[in-house]
MARBA-36757 format. One record per residue (C-alpha): residue in one letter; x, z, y. Coordinates in pm, whole numbers, padded with zeros to 5 digits, always signed. Layout:
# residues N
AXZY ...
# end
This chain:
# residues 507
X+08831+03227+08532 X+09044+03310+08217 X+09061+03697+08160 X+09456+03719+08095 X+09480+04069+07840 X+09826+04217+07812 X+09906+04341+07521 X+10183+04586+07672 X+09944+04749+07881 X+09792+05045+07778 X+09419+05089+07695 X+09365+05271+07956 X+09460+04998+08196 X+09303+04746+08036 X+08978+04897+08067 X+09007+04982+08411 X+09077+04597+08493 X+08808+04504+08227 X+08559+04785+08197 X+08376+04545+07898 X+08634+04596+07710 X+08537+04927+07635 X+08203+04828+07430 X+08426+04569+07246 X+08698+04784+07142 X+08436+05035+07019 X+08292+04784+06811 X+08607+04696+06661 X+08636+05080+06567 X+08853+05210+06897 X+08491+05464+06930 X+08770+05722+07068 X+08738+05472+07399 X+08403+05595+07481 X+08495+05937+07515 X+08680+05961+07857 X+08868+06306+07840 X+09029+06062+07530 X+09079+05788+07730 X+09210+05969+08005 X+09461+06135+07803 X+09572+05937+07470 X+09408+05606+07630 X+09703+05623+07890 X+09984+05634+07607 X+09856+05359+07368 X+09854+04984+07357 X+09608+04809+07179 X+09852+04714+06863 X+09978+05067+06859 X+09646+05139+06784 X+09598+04859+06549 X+09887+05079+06370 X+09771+05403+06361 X+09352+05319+06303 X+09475+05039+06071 X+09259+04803+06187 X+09293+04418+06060 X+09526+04298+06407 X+09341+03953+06327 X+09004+04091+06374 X+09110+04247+06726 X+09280+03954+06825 X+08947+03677+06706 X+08717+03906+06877 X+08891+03954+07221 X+08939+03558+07247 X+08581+03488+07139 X+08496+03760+07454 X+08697+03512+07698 X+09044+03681+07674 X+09386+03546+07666 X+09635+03750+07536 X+09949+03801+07660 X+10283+04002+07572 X+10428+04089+07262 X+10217+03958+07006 X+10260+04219+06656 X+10238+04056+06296 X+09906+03944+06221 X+09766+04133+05871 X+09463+04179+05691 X+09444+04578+05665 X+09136+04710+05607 X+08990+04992+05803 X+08846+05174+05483 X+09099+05470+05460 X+09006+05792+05442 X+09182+06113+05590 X+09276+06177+05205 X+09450+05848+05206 X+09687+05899+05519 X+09770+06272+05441 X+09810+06340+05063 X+10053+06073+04906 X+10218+06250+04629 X+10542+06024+04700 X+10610+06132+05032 X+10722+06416+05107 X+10685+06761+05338 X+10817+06593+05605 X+10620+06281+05558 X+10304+06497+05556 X+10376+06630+05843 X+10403+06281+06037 X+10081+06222+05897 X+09925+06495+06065 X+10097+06415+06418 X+09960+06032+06350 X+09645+06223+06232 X+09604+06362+06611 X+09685+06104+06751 X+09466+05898+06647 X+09214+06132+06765 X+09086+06308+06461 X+08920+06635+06511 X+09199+06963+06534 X+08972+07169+06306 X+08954+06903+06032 X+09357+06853+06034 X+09353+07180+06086 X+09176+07261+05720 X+09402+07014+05524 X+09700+07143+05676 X+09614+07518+05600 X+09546+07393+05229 X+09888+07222+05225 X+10114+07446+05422 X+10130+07816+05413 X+10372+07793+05700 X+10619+07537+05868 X+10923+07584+06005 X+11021+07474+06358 X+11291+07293+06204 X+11089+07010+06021 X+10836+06959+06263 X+11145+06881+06502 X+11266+06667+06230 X+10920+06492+06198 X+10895+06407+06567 X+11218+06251+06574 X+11145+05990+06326 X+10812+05889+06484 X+11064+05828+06785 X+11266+05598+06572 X+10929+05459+06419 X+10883+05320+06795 X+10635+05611+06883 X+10735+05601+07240 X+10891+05931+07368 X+10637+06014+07629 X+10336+05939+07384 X+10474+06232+07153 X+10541+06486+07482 X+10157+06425+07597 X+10059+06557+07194 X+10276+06863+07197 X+10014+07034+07299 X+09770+06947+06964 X+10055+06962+06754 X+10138+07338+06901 X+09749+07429+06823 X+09805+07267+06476 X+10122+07458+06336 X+10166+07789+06568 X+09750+07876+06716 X+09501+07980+06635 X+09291+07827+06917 X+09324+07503+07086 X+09245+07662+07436 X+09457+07939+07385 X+09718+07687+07343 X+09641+07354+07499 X+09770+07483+07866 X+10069+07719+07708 X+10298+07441+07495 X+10353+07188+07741 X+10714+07098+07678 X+10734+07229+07283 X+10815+06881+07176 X+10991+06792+07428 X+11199+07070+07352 X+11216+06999+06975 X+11334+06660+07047 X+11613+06742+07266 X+11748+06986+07054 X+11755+06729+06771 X+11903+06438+07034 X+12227+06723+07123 X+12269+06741+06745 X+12312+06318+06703 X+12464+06384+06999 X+12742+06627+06814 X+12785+06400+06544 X+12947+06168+06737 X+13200+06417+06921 X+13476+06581+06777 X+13480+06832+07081 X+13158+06919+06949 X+13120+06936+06550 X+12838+06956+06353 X+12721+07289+06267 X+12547+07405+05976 X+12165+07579+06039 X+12111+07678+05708 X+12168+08068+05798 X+12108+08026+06145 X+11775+08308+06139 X+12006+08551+05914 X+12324+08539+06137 X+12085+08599+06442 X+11963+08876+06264 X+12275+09041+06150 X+12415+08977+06533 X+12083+09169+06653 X+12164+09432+06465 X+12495+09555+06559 X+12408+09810+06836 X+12482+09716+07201 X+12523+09336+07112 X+12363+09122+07349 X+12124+09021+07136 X+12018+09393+07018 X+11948+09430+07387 X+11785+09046+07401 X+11536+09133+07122 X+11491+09500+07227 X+11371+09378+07547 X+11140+09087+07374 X+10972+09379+07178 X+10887+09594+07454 X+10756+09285+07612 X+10556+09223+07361 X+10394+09595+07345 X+10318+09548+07715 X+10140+09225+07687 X+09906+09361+07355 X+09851+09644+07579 X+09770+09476+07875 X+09528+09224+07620 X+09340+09557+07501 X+09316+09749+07835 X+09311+09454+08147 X+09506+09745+08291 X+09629+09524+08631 X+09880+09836+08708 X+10060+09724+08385 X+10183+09343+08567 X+10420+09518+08796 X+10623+09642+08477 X+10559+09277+08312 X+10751+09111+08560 X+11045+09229+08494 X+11053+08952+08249 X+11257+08777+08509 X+11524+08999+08502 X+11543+08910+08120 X+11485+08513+08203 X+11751+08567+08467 X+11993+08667+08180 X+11972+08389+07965 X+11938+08093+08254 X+12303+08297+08363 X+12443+08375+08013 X+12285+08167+07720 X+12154+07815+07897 X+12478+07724+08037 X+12731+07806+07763 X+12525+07592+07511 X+12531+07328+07724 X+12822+07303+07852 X+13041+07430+07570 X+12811+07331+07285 X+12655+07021+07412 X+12290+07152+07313 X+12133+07068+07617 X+11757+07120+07525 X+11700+07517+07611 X+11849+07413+07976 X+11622+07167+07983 X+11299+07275+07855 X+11315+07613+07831 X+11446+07739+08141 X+11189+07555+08358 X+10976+07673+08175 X+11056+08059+08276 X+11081+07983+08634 X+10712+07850+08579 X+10624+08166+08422 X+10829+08379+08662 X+10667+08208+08970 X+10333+08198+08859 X+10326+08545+08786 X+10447+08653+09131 X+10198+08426+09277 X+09947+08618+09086 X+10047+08934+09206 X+10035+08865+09530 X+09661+08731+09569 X+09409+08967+09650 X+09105+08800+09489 X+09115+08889+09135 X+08780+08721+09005 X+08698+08508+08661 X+08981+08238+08788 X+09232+08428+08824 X+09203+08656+08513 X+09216+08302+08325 X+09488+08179+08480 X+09670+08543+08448 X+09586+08503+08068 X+09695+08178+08012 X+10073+08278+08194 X+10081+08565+07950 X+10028+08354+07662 X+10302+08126+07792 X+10536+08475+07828 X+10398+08546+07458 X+10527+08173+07289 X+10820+08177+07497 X+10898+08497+07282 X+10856+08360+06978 X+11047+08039+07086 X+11363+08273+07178 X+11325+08461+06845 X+11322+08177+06631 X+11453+07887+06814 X+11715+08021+07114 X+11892+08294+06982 X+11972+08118+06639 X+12116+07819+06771 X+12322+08108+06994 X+12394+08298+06686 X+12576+07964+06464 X+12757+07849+06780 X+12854+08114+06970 X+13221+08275+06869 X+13323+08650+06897 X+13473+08564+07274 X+13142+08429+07407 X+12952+08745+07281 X+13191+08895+07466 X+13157+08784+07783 X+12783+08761+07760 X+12837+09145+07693 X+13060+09215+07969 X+12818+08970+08219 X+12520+09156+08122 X+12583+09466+08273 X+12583+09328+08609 X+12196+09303+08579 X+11911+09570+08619 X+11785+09752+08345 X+11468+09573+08216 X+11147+09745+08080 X+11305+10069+08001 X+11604+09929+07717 X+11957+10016+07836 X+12205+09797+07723 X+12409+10064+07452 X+12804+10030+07403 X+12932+09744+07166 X+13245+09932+07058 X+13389+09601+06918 X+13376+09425+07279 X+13474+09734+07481 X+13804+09740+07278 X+13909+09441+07344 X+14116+09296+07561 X+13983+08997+07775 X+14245+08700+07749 X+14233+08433+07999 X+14405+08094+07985 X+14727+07986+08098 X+14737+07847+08443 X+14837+07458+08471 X+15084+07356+08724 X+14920+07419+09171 X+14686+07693+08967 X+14626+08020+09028 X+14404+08183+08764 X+14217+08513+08852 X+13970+08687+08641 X+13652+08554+08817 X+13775+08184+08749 X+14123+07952+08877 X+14151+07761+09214 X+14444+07508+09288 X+14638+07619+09586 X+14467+07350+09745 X+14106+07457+09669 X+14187+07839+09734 X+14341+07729+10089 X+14047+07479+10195 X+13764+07782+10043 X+13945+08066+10264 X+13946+07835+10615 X+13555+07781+10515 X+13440+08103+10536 X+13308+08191+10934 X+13495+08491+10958 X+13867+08575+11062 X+14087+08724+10717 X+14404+08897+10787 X+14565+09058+10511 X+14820+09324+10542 X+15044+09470+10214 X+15089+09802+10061 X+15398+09784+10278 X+15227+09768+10578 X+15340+09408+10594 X+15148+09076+10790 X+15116+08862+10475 X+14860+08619+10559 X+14590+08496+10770 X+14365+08168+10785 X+14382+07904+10970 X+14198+07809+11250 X+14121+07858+11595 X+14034+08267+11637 X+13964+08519+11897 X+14240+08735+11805 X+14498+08549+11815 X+14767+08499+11507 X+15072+08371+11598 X+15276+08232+11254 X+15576+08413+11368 X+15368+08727+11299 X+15360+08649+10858 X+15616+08866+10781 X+15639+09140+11036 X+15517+09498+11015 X+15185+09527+11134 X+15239+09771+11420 X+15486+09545+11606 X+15196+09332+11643 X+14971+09569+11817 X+15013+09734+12196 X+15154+10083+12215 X+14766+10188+12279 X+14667+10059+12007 X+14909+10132+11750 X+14851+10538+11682 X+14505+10383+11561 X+14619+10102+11313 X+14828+10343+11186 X+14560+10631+11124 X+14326+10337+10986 X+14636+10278+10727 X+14708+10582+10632 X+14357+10707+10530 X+14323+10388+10361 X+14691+10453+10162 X+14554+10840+10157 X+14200+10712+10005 X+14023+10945+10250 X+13816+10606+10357 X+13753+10312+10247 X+13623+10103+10535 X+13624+10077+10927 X+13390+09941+11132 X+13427+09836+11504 X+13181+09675+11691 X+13284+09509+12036 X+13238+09267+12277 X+13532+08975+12315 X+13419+08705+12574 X+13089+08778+12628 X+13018+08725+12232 X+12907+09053+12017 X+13227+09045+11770 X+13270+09266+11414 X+13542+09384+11290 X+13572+09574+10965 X+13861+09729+10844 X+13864+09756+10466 X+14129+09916+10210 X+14195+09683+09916 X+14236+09859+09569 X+14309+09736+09206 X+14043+09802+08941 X+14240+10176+08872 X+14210+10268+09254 X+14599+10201+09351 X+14620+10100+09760 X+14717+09728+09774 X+14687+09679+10169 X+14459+09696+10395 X+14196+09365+10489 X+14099+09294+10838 X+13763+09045+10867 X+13650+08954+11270 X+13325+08756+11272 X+13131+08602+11509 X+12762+08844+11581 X+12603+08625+11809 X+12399+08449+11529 X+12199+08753+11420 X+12107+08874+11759 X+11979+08509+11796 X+11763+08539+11480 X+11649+08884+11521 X+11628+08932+11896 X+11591+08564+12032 X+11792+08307+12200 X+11753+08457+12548 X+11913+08812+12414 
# end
């Protein structure tokens, strides 16, 4: 029977349908295929003429040997050459006509094609004396164009991260996951903003001075961002020097600094930028942090396994640092105008305090005057956002609970719709609230009032049964941001549901 090879298949596959083909392809000079942590891994990202490409191996040798074996091959054929194999390291590296950038693509293809780390490693020391984020970004992108498929260069980001930012390969192997993937988002937005005039291009040039001279204007967001990202860092050399467990309760409060840039920073470059990449990389990349730390804390065992996996999280916390420093906060820094600063000011006091660094007062922002859009036509714009009429309507009927609201004038002005328990006739909008009440009842409506108008309380609660359910109410002054009485708001809701979940159905 004819062995049918396709070429589009990965070498992996292959050699699970044809386990000979292993010992061929080694003779051929594929020896990587032997060595199954390789195979598993790089073996399930490469075709056979992708590999032709990178080991430059004569395509015409490969393709006279695997029919001579008793295969027919099948799929895209590539152009058949007579490349020798004879090229040295040296060779594919050093070209003194390429440049930086093409150096660096010749490391990537370097790793890829399954050289040692430690010997790219030692030319790249001797070439580089650092790199910047920037052109490795830059490099990746082309090998995309090249026809490196995308998912071939996500499965190396983990060598390339040893290669330019470790000093290990296991300290970093498990820790930069989704680096590339992050690098090549970021550079996708950018085409991306190119091509829309709602979003123009931006120039980068300053972007690590302007992030600097934002971080240092006292109680600007990200004086309080990088503040926190230093006392982080303390914590986690301390915790490296000491294995001091008591010191992860006070490390977790990373989330509450994750929390404020998935709320404040992810979004707005997203969705007013369109630089979708820290959404999409790094924020699930602090929930994985986030979660695995709690998990950590929780478990009572703490033997060799989980010390390594409590290391390796804390590396992750570590690079995510440096990724904010140098990659996050300067993108923020060119994009962001004085209005989104801010806001992200104003939002971030709504959020604990985070290992010990209050957020200090940003004169500039607290003197100035928060301007919010004109409404369109059926809009009603409020501070926290704008509703049609419509949507504001539909969202009040929604929510399980009876809403009366009375005026400053002790007047009915509205209620939602609905079938209720107390009932609300229409011809009540409008009328003084007494008149609605029995003479019993009215002396207490009116003392309710008139504390709330006095501000001697601020809320009344009244529990009660109405047809055999267990019924709320809650009386509740409303007040403007300077304390003035506005009316009073009356909420009735429905009990039953919590003495079903905390006491059982049969309560």
């Amino acid at each position: 029977m004819t062995k049918k090879l396709d070429l589009n298949k990965t070498v992996f596959e292959l050699t699970q349908e044809y386990p000979e083909l292993v010992e061929i392809m080694a003779g051929l000079g594929f020896t990587e295929v032997t060595k199954k942590p390789m195979l598993h891994s790089v073996g399930k990202m490469m075709t056979i003429p992708k590999g032709v490409k990178l080991k430059k191996i004569s395509m015409m040798d490969v393709v006279t040997t695997l029919m001579s074996n008793g295969f027919e091959l099948m799929g895209d054929m590539p152009v058949m050459d007579s490349i020798s194999r004879v090229q040295g390291k040296e060779e594919k590296t050093k070209n003194p006509s390429t440049g930086r950038k093409e150096q660096i693509k010749a490391y990537l293809r370097r790793l890829g094609d399954g050289e040692e780390l430690e010997e790219v490693r030692k030319d790249f020391v001797r070439d580089f004396g650092e790199v910047e984020a920037s052109e490795i970004m830059e490099a990746e992108q082309e090998l995309l164009k090249e026809g490196t498929p995308l998912n071939e260069v996500q499965r190396l980001c983990d060598i390339h991260s040893a290669l330019f930012h470790g000093s290990t390969t296991e300290e970093k192997i498990a820790n930069a996951e989704k680096e590339v993937e992050a690098s090549i988002l970021r550079k996708n937005a950018q085409e991306e903003l190119k091509k829309k005039d709602q979003f123009p291009e931006k120039d980068y040039t300053d972007k690590n001075v302007k992030a600097s001279e934002l971080a240092a204007i006292p109680g600007h967001p990200l004086d309080t961002l990088k503040k926190e990202n230093e006392a982080l860092s303390t914590l986690l050399a301390k915790f490296k020097e000491s294995k001091d467990e008591s010191l992860l309760s006070e490390i977790r409060q990373l989330s509450i600094h994750y929390a404020k840039k998935g709320d404040l920073l992810y979004p707005l470059l997203k969705v007013n930028y369109g630089i979708s990449g820290p959404s999409d990389v790094m924020w699930t990349v602090d929930d994985e942090i986030r979660d695995e730390l709690r998990t950590l804390a929780s478990e009572r065992e703490h033997g060799k396994e989980w010390s390594a996996e409590l290391e390796a999280v804390l590396t992750r916390a570590e690079e995510m640092i440096y990724k904010e420093q140098n990659i996050l906060f300067p993108i923020c820094a060119v994009n962001f105008t004085e209005q989104d600063w801010y806001g992200i000011y104003r939002d971030s006091k709504d959020y604990s305090v985070c290992f010990g660094i209050e957020q200090e007062i940003w004169e500039e922002a607290e003197n100035t005057v928060t301007t919010v859009a004109a409404a369109s036509e059926g809009e009603i714009v409020m501070p926290g956002g704008r509703l049609t009429i419509e949507q504001l309507t539909a969202l009040l009927n929604t929510i399980p609970m009876e809403i009366t609201f009375v005026d400053a004038d002790n007047i009915n002005r509205f209620f939602d719709e609905g079938t209720k328990v107390f009932k609300r006739p229409l011809a009540s909008l409008n009328r003084e609230v007494f008149s609605c009440h029995p003479p019993k009842i009215e002396p207490m409506v009116r003392q309710i009032i008139g504390d709330f108008r006095d501000g001697n309380r601020d809320l009344v609660e009244v529990w009660m049964e109405k047809e055999e359910r267990t019924m709320l109410v809650k009386y509740m002054a409303v007040r403007d941001g300077a304390g003035k009485y506005l009316g009073t708001l009356e909420l009735v809701q429905d009990m039953e549901f919590a003495k079903e979940h905390f006491l059982g159905k049969e309560a």
